[in-house]
BAROFI-168068 format. One record per residue (C-alpha): x, z, y; residue in one letter. Coordinates in steps of 0.02 Angstrom, whole numbers, plus 50000, padded with zeros to 5 digits. Each point is the difference from the previous one (the first is absolute). Example, Ala and Ser with C-alpha at 12.3 -4.5 7.8 and 13.67 -1.06 7.14 Angstrom:
% residues 2
ATOM      px      pz      py   r
ATOM   50615   50390   49775   A
ATOM   50069   49967   50172   S
//
This chain:
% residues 485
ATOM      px      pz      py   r
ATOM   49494   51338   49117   X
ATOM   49844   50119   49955   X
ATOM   50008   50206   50056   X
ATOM   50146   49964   50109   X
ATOM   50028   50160   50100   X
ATOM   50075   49957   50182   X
ATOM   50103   50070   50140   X
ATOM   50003   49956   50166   X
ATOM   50154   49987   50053   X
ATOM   50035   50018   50200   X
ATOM   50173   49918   50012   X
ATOM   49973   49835   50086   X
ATOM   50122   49891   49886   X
ATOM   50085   49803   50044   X
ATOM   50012   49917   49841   X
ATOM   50183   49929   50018   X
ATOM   50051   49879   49859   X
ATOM   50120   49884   50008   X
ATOM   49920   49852   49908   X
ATOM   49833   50069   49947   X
ATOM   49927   50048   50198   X
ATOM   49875   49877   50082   X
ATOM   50011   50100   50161   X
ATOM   50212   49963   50039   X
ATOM   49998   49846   50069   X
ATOM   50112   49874   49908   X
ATOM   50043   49826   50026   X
ATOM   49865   49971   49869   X
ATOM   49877   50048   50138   X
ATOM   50084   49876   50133   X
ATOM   49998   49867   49857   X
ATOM   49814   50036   49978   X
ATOM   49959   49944   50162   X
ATOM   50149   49850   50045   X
ATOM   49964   49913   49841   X
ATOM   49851   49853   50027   X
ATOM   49855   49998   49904   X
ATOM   49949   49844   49915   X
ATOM   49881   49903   50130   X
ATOM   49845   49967   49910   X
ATOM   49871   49892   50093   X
ATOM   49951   49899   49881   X
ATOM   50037   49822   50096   X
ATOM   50198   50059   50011   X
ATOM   50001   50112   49836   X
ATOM   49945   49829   49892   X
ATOM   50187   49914   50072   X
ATOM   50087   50172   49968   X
ATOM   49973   50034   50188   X
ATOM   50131   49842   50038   X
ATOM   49890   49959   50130   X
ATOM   50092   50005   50162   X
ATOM   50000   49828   50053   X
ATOM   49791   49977   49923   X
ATOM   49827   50003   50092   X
ATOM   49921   50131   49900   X
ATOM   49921   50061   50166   X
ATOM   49980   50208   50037   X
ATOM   50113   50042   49864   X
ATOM   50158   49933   50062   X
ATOM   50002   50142   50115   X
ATOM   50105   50102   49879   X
ATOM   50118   49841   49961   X
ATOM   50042   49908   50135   X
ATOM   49893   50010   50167   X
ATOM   50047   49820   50054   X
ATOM   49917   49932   49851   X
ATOM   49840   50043   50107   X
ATOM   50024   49855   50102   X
ATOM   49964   49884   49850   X
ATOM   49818   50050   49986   X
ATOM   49879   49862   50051   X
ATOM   49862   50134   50034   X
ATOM   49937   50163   50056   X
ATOM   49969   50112   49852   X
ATOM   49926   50180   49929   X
ATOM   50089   50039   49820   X
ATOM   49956   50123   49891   X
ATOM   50105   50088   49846   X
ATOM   49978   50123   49866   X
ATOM   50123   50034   49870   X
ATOM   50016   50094   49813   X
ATOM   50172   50065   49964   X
ATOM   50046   50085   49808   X
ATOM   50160   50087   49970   X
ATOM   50054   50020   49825   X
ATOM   50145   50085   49934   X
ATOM   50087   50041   49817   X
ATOM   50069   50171   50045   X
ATOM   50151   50034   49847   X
ATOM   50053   50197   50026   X
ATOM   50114   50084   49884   X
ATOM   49970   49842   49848   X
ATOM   49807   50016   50029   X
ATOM   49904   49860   50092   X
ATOM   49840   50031   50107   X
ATOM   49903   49856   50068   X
ATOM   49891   50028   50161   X
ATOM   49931   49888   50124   X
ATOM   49896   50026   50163   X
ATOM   49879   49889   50124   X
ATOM   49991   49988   50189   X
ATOM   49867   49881   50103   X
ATOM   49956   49968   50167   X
ATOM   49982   49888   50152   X
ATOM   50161   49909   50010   X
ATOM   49953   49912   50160   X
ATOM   49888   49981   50145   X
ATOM   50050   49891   50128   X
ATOM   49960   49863   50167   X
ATOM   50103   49842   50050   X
ATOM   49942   49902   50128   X
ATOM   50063   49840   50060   X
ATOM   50013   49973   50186   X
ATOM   49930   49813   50051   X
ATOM   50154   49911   50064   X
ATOM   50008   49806   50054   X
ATOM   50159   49995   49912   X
ATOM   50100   50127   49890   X
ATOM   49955   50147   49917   X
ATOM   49968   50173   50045   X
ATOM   49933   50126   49898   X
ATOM   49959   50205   50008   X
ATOM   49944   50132   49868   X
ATOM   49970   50175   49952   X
ATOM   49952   50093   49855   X
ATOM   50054   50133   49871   X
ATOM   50102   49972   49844   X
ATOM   50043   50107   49879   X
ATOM   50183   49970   49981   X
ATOM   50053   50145   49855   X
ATOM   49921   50077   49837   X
ATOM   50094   50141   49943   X
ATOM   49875   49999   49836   X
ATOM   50117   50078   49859   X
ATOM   49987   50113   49856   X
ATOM   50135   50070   49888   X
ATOM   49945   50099   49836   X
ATOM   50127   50083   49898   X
ATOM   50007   50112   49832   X
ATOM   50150   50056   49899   X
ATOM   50102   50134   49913   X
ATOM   50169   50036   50083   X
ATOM   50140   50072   49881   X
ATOM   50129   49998   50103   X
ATOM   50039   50164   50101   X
ATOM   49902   49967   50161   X
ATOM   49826   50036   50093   X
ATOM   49937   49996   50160   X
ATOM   50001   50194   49986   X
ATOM   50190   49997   49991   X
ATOM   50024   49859   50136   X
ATOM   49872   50106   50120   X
ATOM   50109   50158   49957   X
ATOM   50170   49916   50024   X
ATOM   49959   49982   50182   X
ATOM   49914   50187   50006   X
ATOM   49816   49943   50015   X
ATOM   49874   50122   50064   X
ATOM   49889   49902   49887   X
ATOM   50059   50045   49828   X
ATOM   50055   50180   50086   X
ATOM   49813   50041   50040   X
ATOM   49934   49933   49845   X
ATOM   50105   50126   49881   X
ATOM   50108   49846   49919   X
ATOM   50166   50061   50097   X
ATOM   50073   50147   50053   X
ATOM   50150   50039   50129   X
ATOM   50168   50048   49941   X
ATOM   50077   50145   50100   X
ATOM   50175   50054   50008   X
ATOM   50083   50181   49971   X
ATOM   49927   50042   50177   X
ATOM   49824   49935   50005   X
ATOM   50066   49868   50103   X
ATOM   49872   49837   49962   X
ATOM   50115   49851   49905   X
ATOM   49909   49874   49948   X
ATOM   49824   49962   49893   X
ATOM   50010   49969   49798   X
ATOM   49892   49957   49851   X
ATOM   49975   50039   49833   X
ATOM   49896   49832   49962   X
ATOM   50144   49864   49929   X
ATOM   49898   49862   49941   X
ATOM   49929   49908   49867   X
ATOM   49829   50008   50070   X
ATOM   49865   49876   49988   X
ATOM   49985   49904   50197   X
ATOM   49852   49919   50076   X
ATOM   49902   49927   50144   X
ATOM   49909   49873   50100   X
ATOM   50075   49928   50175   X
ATOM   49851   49906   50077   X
ATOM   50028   49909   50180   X
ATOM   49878   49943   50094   X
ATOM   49979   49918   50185   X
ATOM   50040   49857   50131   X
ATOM   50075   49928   50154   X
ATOM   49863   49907   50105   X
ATOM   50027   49903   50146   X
ATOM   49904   49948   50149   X
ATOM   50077   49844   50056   X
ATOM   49985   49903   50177   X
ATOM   50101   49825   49989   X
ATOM   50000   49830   50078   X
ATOM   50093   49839   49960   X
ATOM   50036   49843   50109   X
ATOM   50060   49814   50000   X
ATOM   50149   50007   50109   X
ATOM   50057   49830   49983   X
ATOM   49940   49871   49879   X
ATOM   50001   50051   49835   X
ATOM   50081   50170   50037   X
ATOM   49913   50169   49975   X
ATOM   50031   50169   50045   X
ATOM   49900   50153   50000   X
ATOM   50015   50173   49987   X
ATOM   49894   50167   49937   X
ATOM   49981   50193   50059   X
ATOM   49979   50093   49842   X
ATOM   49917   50175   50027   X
ATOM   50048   50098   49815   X
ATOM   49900   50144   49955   X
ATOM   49947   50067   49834   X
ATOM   50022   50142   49850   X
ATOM   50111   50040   49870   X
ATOM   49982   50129   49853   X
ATOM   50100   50056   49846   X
ATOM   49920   50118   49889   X
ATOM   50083   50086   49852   X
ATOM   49962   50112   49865   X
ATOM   50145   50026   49897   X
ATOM   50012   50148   49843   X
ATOM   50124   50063   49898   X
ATOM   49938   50070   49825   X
ATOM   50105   50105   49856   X
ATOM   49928   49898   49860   X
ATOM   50124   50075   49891   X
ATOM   49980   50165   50029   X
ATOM   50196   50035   50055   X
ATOM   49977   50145   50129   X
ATOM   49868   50110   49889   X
ATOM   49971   50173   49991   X
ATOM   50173   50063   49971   X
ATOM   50040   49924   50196   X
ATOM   49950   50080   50166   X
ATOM   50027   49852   50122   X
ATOM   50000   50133   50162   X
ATOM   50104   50147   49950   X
ATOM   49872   50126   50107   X
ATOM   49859   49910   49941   X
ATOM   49939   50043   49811   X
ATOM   49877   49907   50010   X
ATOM   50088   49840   50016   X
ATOM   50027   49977   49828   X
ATOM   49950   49875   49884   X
ATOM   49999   49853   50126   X
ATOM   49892   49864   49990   X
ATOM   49973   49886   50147   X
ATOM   50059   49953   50172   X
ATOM   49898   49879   50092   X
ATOM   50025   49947   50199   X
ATOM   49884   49879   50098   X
ATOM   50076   49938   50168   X
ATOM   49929   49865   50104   X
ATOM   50070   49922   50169   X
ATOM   49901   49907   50107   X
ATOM   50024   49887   50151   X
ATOM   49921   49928   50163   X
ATOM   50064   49854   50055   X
ATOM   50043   49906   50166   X
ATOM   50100   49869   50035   X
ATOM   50054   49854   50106   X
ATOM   50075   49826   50001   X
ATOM   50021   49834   50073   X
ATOM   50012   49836   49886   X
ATOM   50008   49808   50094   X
ATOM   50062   49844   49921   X
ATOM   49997   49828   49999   X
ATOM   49936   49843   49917   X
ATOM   50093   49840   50021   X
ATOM   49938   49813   49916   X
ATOM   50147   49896   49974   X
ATOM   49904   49873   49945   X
ATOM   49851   49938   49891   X
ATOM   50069   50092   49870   X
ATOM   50110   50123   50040   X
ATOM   49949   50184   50085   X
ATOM   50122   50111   50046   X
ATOM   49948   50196   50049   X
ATOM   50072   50170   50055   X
ATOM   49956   50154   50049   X
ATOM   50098   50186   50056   X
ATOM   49887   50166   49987   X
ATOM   50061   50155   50085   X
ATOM   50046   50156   49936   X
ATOM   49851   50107   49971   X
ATOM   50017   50158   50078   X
ATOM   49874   50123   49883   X
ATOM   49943   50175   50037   X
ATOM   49972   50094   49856   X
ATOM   49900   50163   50006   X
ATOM   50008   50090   49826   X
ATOM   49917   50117   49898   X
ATOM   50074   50098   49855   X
ATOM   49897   50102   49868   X
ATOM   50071   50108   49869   X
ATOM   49932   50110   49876   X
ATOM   50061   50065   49831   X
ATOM   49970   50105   49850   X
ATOM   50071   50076   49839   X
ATOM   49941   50065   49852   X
ATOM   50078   50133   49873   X
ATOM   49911   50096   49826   X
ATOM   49811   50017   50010   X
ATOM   50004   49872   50146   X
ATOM   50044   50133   50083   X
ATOM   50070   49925   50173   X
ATOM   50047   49951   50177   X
ATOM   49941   49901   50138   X
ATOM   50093   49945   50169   X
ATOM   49879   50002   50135   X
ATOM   49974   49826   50059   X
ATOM   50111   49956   50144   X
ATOM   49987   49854   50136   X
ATOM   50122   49937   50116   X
ATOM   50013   49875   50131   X
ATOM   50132   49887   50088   X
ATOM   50018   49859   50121   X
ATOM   50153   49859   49995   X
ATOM   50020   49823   50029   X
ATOM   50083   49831   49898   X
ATOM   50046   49862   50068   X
ATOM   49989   49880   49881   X
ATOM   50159   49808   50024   X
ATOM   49969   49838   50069   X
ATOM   49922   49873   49878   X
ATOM   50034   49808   50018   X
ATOM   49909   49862   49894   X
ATOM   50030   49803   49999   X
ATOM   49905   49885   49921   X
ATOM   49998   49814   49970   X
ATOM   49809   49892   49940   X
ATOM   50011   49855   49909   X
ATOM   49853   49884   50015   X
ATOM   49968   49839   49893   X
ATOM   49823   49935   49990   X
ATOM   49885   50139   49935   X
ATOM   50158   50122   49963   X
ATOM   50079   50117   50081   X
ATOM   50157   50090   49934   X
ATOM   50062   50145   50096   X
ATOM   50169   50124   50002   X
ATOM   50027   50143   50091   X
ATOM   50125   50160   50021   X
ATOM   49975   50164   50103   X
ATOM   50155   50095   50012   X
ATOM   50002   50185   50041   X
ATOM   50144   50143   49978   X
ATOM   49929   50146   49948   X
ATOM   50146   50096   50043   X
ATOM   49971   49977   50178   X
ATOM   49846   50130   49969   X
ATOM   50023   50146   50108   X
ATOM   49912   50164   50011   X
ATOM   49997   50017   50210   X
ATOM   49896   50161   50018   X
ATOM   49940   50177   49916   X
ATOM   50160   50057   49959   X
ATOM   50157   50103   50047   X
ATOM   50141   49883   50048   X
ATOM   50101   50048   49833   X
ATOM   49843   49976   49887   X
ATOM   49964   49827   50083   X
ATOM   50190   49954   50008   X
ATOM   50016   50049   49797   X
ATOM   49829   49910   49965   X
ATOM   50024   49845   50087   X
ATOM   50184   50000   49902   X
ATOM   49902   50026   49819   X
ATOM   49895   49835   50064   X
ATOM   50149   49897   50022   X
ATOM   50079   50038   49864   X
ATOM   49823   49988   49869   X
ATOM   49956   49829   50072   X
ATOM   50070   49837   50052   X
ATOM   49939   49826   50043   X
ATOM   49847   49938   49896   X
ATOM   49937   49830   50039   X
ATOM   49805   49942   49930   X
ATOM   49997   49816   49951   X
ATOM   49835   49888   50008   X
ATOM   49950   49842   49927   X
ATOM   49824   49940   50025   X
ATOM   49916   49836   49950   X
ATOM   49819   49913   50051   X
ATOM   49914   49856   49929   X
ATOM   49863   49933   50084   X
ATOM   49860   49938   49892   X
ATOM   49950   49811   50060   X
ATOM   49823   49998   50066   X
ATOM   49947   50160   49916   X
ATOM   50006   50140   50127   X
ATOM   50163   50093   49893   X
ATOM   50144   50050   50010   X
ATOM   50118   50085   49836   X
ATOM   50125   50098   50060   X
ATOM   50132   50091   49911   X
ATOM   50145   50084   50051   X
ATOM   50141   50134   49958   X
ATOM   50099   50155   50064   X
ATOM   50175   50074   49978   X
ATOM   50049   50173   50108   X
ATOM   50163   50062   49939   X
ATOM   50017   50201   50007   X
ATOM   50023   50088   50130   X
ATOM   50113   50128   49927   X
ATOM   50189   49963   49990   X
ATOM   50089   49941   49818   X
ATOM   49825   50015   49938   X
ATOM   49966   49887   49823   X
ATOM   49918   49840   50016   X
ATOM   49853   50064   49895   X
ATOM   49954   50114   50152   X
ATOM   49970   49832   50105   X
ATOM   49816   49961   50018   X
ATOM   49925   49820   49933   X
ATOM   49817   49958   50065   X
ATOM   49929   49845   49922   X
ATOM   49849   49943   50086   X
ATOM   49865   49848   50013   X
ATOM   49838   49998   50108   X
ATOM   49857   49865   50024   X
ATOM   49940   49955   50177   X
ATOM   49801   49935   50012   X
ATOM   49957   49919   50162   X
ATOM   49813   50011   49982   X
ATOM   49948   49897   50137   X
ATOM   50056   49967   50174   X
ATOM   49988   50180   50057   X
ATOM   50042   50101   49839   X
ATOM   50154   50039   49897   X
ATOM   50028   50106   49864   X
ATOM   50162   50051   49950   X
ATOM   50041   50104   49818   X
ATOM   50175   50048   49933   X
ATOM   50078   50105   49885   X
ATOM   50169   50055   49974   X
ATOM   50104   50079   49842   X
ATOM   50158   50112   50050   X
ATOM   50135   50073   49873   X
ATOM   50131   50122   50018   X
ATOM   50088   50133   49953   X
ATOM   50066   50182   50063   X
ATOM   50005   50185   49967   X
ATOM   49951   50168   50075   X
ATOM   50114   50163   49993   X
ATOM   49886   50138   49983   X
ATOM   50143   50121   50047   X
ATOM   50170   49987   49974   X
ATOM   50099   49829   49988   X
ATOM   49951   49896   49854   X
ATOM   49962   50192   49881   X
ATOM   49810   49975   50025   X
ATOM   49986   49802   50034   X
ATOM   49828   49921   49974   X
ATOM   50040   49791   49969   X
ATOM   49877   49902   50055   X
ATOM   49965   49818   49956   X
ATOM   49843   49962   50149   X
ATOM   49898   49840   50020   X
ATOM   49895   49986   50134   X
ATOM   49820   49892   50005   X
ATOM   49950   49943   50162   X
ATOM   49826   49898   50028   X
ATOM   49933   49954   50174   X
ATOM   49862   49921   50071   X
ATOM   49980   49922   50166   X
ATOM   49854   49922   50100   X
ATOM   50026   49880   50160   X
ATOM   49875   49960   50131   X
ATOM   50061   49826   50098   X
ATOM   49923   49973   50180   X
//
C-alpha cells in the first residue's frame, strides 16, 4: 500500500505455525520427495510408462535397467518436454482458476552395445530428469467464520504478528509475561498465490546383460540432484470494515487503529542430493510372453534449505509496519521406501499389450538426519500415521503399422494416494497416447502426450478453517529424437 510509514524492527522472529509454516518440516515435505514423478520420455510416456519388459533403448534406464539388454544397437537419444499445471482453486464458495508451464531437456543420454558372438551386453549413461514439482495454487475468498491467520499466528505467541502491532501480550497482576492475544476475530477477506517450482535430475551409469538365453538383468546408479521452491504471498484484508476507528488493535499503540491489511510472503527453498540403486530383470517365456522385474533402493536425500520471511501491516492513513526480512537455513536428510514393479508383455503380431504394478509404502519414509532425537522420533511418527501403502498401476499398448515405419501407442496410469483413508477422487488418472516415426534406418522420432486428473486440498492454516480445494489436471507433451549406429 501507498505512504506506508515503516519500522524496523530488530527482534529476529521464527514464524511457528502449525499448518500454515513452509519452514517445519512435515511429512508433506518427506512425501514431496518419496512420491515418483510421472516418467515422461516420450517412447515409455506413449504406453503410460508400462514399458519394463520393451526396447525403447536409453529411456528404460528409469524403468527397468535389464530392458537395456533388448536393444539391437548402440544409440544417442535426445528429449525435451512441456509440462502445464492447471488448477480450479474453490476458497470460502469462490472458485479461482490458474494454471502454470514448465519446459526443458527431459533427456540426454548414450547406450552402446558391446559386440558379442553370442548374447547380449549392453552399457549406458546419461541424465534424466526424473521429477517436476511445477504447481500453482491461486486462492480468493471472504471468511465469516471467526478465524485468521492473525489469530492462528497469535494462538501460538508469534513474534510475527507481535512486531507488526496486530497482537499484544497479556500480563498478570505482577508483570509476569502470560501469553500473546488479539483483538482481530475474523470475517476478513483471505488471499494468495502458492507457486512451486523445480526438479530432481539424475545422472545415470547402467548396464544390462544376457545371462542365460532369453534372460536379462541389469542394473543402474542413479546420482539425484536438483531444486525445489515454494513461494507464497498470502493477505488478509478487512473488506468490511469490522475493526475501524473506534478499535486500537495494540493497546500502547494509537496508531493502530482502523486496520486494514496484513500481508506475509514466505518462500522455502531447497538443494537437492540424493542416491539410489535400481536392477531388474527381463525374462521371455516364450514368443509371446515377457515377464519383468525390478527393486530400486531407498534414496537417501540431503536436503539443504532456505527459509525467507517477511511481513507487513497496515492501519488508518496506511499508516504501518514492516518486519525486516529474515532468512534461515537448515540441513536434514529423507530416506525415501523400497519400490518394487512387475510387469508382464503380451505380443501378437504387430501388438503389444502390456501390465505393470510398482508397489511402494510410503509409510516406510523416514526423516534420518537434521533433527533432535524427539523432533525426528515425533516426525517420523506423524509420517506413519499420514501415509500408507499406495501402489501406481500401468497399462500400455503398441501397434505396429505394417510396412509404414509407425507405431500408435496408447497407454494409461492409475497411482492411488499416498495419504491414508484418503477419497478416491484424490487418486491420480493419466490417460496417454504417443506416435513413434522411424525415419529411416538410423532415425526415430518419438512424440507423446499425457492428460492427468485429480483432486486435493491445501490448509492455509489451521485444519480444514482456511482449505483451498483443488480439482488439478496436468498436460504433459514430449518430444524425443534417436540416433541408431
Amino acid at each position: 500500500m501507498k505512504n506506508k510509514m515503516s519500522k524496523i524492527c530488530g527482534l529476529i522472529f521464527i514464524l511457528i505455525i502449525s499448518g500454515t509454516s513452509l519452514s517445519a518440516q512435515t511429512y508433506n515435505d518427506a512425501l514431496r520427495l518419496a512420491e515418483p514423478g510421472i516418467i515422461n520420455s516420450a517412447a515409455g510416456l506413449g504406453m503410460g510408462n508400462a514399458t519394463m519388459g520393451e526396447d525403447i533403448g536409453y529411456s528404460n534406464f528409469l524403468n527397468n535397467p535389464a530392458a537395456l539388454g533388448l536393444t539391437n544397437s548402440t544409440e544417442f537419444a535426445i528429449s525435451f518436454n512441456f509440462d502445464s499445471v492447471a488448477s480450479d482453486n474453490s476458497f470460502f464458495a469462490n472458485k479461482t482458476n490458474v494454471n502454470q508451464n514448465s519446459n526443458g531437456i527431459r533427456e540426454l543420454g548414450f547406450v552402446y552395445k558391446v559386440p558379442t558372438s553370442q548374447g547380449s551386453m549392453v552399457f549406458g549413461f546419461g541424465y534424466s530428469q526424473i521429477k517436476n514439482f511445477n504447481n500453482i495454487t491461486q486462492f480468493s475468498g471472504y471468511n465469516a467464520s471467526n478465524t485468521s491467520m492473525i489469530q492462528d499466528l497469535t494462538s501460538v505467541n508469534s513474534q510475527l504478528t507481535y512486531d507488526l502491532r496486530l497482537s499484544h501480550g497479556v500480563y498478570d497482576s505482577g508483570g509476569n509475561y502470560l501469553y500473546d492475544e488479539t483483538l482481530i476475530n475474523g470475517g476478513l477477506q483471505q488471499e494468495g498465490t502458492i507457486q512451486e517450482k523445480g526438479e530432481i535430475n539424475t545422472w545415470q551409469f547402467s548396464g544390462a546383460v544376457e545371462v542365460a538365453k532369453n534372460l536379462y538383468v541389469g542394473a543402474t546408479i542413479n546420482l539425484l540432484g536438483g531444486t525445489y521452491s515454494n513461494d507464497r504471498e498470502y493477505s488478509e484484508i478487512d473488506t468490511k470494515n469490522l475493526y475501524g476507528n473506534n478499535l486500537q488493535i495494540d493497546p500502547d499503540d494509537p496508531l493502530t487503529v482502523d486496520f486494514q491489511e496484513f500481508d506475509v510472503n514466505d518462500n522455502i527453498s531447497w538443494d537437492i542430493d540424493g542416491l539410489n540403486l535400481k536392477a531388474g530383470f527381463v525374462y521371455d517365456m516364450s514368443e509371446t510372453l515377457r515377464l519383468s522385474g525390478a527393486i530400486q533402493t531407498p534414496t537417501s536425500y540431503d536436503i539443504k534449505e532456505t527459509y525467507f520471511v517477511q511481513g507487513s501491516s497496515y492501519f488508518k492513513d496506511n499508516y504501518g509496519y514492516d518486519v525486516t526480512p529474515q532468512t534461515s537455513k537448515s540441513e536434514y536428510s529423507v530416506l525415501t521406501p523400497f519400490v518394487y514393479s512387475f510387469g508382464v508383455n503380451t505380443f501378437y503380431k504387430f501388438l503389444t499389450l502390456s501390465a505393470e504394478a510398482e508397489l511402494l509404502d510410503y509409510s516406510q519414509t523416514e526423516f534420518t538426519d537434521g533433527f533432535t532425537e524427539p523432533e525426528r522420533i515425533q516426525k517420523n511418527k506423524d509420517i506413519a500415521s499420514a501415509l500408507g501403502f499406495a501402489p501406481r498401476l500401468r497399462f500400455g499398448t503398441a501397434f505396429d503399422i505394417p510396412g509404414a515405419g509407425i507405431t500408435l501407442k496408447a497407454g494409461y496410469i492409475y497411482a492411488y494416494s499416498p495419504f491414508v483413508n484418503a477419497p478416491k477422487e484424490n487418486n491420480k488418472q493419466y490417460f496417454t497416447g504417443g506416435v513413434d516415426l522411424f525415419t529411416d534406418n538410423e532415425f526415430v522420432v518419438d512424440i507423446a502426450g499425457a492428460y492427468g486428473y485429480w483432486k486435493d486440498y491445501i490448509d492455509i492454516y489451521g485444519d480444514g478453517v482456511a482449505r483451498v480445494n483443488r480439482d488439478v489436471t496436468d498436460l504433459k507433451i514430449v518430444a524425443s529424437l534417436k540416433y541408431k549406429f
